[in-house]
C-alpha positions in Angstrom: 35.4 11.6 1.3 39.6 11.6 1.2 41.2 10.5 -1.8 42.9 8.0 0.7 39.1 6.7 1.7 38.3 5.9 -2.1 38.3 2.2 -3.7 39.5 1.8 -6.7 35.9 1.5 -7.9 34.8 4.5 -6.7 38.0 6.2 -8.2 37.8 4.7 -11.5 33.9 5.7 -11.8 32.1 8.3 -14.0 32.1 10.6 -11.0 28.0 11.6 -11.2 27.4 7.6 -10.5 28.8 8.0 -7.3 26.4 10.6 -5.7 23.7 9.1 -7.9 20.8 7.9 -6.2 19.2 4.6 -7.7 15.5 4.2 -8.6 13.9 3.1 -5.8 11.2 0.9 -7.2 9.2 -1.2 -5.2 11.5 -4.5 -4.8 14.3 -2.4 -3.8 12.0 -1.1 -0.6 10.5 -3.8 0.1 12.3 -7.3 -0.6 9.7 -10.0 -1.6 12.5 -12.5 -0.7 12.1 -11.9 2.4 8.4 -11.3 3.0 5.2 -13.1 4.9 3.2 -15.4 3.0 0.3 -13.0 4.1 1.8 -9.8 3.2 -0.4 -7.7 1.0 1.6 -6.1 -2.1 -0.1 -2.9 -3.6 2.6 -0.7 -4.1 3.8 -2.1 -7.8 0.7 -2.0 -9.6 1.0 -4.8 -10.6 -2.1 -7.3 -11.2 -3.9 -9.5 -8.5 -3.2 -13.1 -9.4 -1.4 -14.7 -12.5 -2.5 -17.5 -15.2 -0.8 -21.3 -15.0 1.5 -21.7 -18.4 2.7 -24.6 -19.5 6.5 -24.2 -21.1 8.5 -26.5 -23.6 11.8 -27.6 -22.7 13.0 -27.8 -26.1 15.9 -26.3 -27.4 16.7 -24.6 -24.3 20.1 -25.3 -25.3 20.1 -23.1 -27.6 20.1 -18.8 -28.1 16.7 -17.6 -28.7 15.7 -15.7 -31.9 17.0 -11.9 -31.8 13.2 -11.2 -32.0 11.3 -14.2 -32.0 8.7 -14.3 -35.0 5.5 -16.1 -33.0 5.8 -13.2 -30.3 6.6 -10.5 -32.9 3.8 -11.6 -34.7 1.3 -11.8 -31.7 2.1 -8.1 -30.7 1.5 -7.0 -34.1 -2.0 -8.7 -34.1 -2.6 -7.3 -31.2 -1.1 -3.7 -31.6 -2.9 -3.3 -34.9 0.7 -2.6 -36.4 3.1 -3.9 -38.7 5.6 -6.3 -37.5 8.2 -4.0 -38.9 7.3 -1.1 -36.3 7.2 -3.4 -33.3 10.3 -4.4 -30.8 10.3 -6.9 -28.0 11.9 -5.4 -25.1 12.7 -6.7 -21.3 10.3 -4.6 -20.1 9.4 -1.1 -21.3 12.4 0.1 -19.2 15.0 -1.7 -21.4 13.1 0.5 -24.4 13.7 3.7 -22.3 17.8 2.4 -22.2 17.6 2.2 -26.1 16.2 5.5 -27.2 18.2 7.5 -24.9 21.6 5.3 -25.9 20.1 5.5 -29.9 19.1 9.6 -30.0 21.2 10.9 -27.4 25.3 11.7 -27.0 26.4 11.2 -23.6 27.4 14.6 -21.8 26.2 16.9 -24.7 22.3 16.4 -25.4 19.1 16.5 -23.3 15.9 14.2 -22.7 13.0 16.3 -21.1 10.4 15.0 -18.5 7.3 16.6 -17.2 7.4 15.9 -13.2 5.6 14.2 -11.7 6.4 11.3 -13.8 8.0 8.3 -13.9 11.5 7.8 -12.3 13.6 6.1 -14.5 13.5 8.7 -17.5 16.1 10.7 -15.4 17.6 7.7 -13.9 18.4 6.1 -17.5 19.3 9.3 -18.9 21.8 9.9 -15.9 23.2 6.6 -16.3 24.3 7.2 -20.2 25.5 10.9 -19.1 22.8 13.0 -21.0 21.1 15.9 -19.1 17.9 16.1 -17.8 15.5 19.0 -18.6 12.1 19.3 -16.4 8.8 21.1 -17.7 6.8 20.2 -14.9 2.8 19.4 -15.2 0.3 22.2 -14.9 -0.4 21.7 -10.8 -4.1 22.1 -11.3 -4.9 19.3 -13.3 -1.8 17.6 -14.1 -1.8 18.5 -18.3 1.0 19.0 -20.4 3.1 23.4 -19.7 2.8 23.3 -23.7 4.5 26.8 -23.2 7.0 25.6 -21.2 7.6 22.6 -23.7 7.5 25.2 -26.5 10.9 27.0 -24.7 12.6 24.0 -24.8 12.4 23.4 -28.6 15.8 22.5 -30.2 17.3 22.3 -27.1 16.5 18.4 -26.1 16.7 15.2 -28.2 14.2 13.4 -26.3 10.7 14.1 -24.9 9.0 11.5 -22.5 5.2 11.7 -21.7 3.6 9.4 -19.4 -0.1 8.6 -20.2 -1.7 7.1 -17.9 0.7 9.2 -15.7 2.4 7.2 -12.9 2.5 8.0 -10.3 -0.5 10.3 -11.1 -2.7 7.7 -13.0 -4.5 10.7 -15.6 -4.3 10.4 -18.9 -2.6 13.2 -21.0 -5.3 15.1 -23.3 -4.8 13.8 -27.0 -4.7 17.1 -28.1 -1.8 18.0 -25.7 0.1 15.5 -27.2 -0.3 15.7 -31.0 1.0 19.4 -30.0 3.9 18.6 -28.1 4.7 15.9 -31.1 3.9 18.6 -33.9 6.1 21.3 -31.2 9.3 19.0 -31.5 8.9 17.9 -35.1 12.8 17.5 -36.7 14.1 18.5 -33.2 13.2 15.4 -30.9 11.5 12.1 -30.8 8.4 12.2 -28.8 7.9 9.1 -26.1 4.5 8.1 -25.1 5.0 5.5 -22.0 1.7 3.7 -22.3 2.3 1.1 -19.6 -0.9 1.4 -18.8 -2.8 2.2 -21.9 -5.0 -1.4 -21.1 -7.5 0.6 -18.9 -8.0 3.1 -21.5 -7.4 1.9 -24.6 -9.4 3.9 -26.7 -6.4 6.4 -25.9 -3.7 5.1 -27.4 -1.4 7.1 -29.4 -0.1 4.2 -31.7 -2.2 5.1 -34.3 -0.4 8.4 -34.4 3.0 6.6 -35.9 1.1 6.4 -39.5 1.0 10.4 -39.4 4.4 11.5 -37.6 7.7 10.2 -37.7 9.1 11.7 -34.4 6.8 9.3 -31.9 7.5 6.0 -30.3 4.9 4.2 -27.7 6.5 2.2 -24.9 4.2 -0.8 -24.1 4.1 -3.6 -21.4 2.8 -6.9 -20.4 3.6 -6.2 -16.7 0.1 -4.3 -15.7 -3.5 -5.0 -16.9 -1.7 -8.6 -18.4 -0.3 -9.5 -14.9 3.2 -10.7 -15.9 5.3 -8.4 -14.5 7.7 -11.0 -12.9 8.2 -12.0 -17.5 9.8 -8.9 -17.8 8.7 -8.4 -21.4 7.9 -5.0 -23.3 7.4 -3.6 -26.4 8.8 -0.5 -28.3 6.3 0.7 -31.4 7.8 3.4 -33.6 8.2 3.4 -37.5 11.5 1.1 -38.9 13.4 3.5 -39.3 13.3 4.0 -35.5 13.2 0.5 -34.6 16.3 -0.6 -37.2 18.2 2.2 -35.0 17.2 0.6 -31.7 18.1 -2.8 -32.9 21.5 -1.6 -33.4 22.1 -1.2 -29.6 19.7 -3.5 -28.2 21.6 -7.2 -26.7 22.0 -9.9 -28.7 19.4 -12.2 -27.3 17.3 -9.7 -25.5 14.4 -12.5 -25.2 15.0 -15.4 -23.5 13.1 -18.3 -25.1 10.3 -19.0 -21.9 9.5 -15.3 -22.0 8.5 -15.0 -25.6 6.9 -18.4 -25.0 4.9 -17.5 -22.0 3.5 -14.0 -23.8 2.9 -15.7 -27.4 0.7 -17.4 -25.2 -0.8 -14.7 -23.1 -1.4 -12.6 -26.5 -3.2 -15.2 -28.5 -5.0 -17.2 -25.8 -5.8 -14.9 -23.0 -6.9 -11.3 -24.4 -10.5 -12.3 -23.0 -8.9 -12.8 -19.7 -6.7 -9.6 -19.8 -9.9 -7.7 -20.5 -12.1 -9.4 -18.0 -9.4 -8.5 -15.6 -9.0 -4.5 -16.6 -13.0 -4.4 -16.5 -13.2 -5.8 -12.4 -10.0 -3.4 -11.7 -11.6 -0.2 -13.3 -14.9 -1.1 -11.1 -12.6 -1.8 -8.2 -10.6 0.9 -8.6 -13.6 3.6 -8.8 -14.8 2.2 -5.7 -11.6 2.6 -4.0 -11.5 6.3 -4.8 -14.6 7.0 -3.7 -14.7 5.4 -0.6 -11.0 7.6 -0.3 -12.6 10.8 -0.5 -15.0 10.0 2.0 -12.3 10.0 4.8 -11.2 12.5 7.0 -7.4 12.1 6.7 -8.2 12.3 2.7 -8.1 15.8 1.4 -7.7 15.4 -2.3 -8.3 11.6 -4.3 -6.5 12.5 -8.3 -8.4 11.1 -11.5 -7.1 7.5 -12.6 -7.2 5.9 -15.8 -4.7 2.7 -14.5 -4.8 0.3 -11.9 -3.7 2.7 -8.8 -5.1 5.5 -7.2 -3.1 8.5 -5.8 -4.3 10.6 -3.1 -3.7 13.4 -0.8 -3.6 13.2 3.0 -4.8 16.2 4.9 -1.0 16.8 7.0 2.4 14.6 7.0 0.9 13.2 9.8 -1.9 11.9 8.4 -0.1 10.4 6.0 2.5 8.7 8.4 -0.3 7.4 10.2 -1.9 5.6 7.1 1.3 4.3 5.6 2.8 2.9 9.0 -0.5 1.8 10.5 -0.4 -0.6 6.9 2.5 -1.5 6.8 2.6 -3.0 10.4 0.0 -5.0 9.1 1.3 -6.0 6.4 -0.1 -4.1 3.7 2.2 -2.2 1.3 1.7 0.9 -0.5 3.9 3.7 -1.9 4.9 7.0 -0.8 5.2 9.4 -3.2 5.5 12.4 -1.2 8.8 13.2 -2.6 7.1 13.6 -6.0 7.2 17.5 -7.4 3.8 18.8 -6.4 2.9 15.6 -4.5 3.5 16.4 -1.0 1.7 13.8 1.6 0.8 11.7 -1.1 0.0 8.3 -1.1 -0.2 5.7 -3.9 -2.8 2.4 -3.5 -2.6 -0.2 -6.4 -5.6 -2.0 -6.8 -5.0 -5.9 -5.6 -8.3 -8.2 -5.3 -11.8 -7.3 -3.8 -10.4 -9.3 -0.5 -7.1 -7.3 -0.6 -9.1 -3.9 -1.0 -11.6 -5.2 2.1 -8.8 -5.9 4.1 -6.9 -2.6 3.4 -10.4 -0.2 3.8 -11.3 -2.2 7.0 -7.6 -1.3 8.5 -7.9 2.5 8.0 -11.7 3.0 9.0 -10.0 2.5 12.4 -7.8 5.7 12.2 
């Protein structure tokens, strides 16, 4: 592009924004302003069907509390933590923002991802000018290149670990890591995304923040608690950690209906959230078995969340499934352009009569 072609946007920019290529997350391809009544959505994993909450109007007027106590206070009960080592976020990705913003200087340190993972570690690290270093999964089985993470000691600031893995949908090995947290000890803070730790829970790593001070657990309500559209997360580290990330964190970062809304959820609907990640663990070992038994399937990859990923046998194949659904309305995600996930396609598990519809679509391929 000429320097005459330039606006004075573009001109005025940090330079790598211009070439930079936004997440594409699932709104962004597929607008639900503008969608059928009938279209299936089960490329967000997000949960089939949502509760009726009643809010209070009161004090609307009003700025919400920084963190507001009866929400603070749920998570905790919930969490098993301290109040003091919990902070509301909007959404998990707004905790992301903060460590990289808290533990990183722009255009001198380094977070580090292990690919394929979740998009918007690069993308938020990008954004705040701090490099991007990639230890990718062992291809076999998707577990943590501890020798590769081992190279990269003293050399990042951050270390982001997905588990359950999206798009992959495994869970890390616990041992794996407690290494990679013991590996970066007084180097880097280690950041376990648990966004869908609900359909394993037994897994979490939050208990590990009593023992090491160099981990923080990204939690949300947007998956097994179906509230996605609240936009509300949670960052769990020790205070020392979260008094840092309240330094850079908004004002108000919780508007009053939101902490309102999850209070809510927390204390009154846990047996509703639990019913609901039972049916989806059923439903979603069903779908991957009825997966592998297709032609065009040549590889279905282990899931502890509420997707399944799997392999199609050619490009073709894969074309074939993705267009044939989404001229029917039925939305999933590509993920072909995933290191190490070529012709791979991603199903989020909706309702039984979503799942029937989609299975009853492709047995005609």
């Amino acid at each position: 592009m000429s320097e005459q072609a330039l606006t004075t946007a573009e001109q005025l920019a940090r330079q790598e924004l211009i070439a930079m290529v936004p997440y594409q997350s699932a709104r962004r391809l597929f607008s639900s302003a503008d969608a059928q009544e009938d279209k299936i959505w089960l490329n967000a994993n997000e949960a089939p069907g949502n509760g009726q909450y009643q809010l209070s109007a009161t004090n609307i007027n009003r700025y919400p509390d920084f963190q507001p106590d009866s929400l603070i206070s749920a998570y905790s009960e919930y969490s098993g933590l301290t109040k003091d080592k919990v902070l509301a976020t909007r959404g998990a990705d707004e905790g992301i923002e903060l460590i990289i913003r808290s533990f990183c200087k722009a255009y001198q340190d380094s977070i580090l991802i292990c690919p394929p993972t979740y998009g918007m570690y690069a993308i938020s690290a990008e954004n705040h000018g701090a490099a991007v270093v990639k230890v990718p999964l062992h291809s076999a089985d998707l577990t943590l290149d501890l020798d590769g993470l081992k190279q990269q000691v003293g050399k990042v600031k951050v270390v982001f670990l997905c588990s359950p893995g999206n798009p992959t949908g495994n869970l890390l090995p616990q041992e794996q890591i407690i290494a990679a947290i013991k590996l970066f000890k007084g180097s880097a803070m280690v950041v376990v995304d648990e966004a869908y730790i609900e359909f394993s829970p037994e897994y979490s790593c939050a208990k590990l923040l009593s023992d090491f001070d160099n981990v923080i657990v990204l939690r949300t309500l947007s998956k097994a608690f179906a509230l996605a559209g609240l936009r509300c997360g949670f960052t769990l580290a020790n205070n020392d950690v979260i008094t840092l990330l309240s330094k850079v964190i908004a004002p108000y970062p919780i508007s009053a209906p939101v902490a309102q809304i999850a209070s809510q959820v927390l204390t009154n609907d846990l047996a509703i959230m639990q019913t609901r990640v039972k049916q989806t663990n059923v439903f979603r070992e069903q779908l991957s078995t009825w997966l592998s038994q297709q032609n065009w399937c040549s590889h279905v990859f282990t899931s502890d969340a509420n997707f399944v990923l799997f392999r199609c046998t050619s490009n073709e194949d894969k074309a074939r499934v993705f267009n044939l659904l989404l001229e029917n309305n039925i939305l999933i995600r590509d993920q072909s352009k995933q290191q190490q996930l070529e012709n791979c396609l991603r199903i989020s598990v909706g309702s039984e009569t979503e799942l029937t519809q989609l299975k009853k679509l492709l047995e005609t391929l």
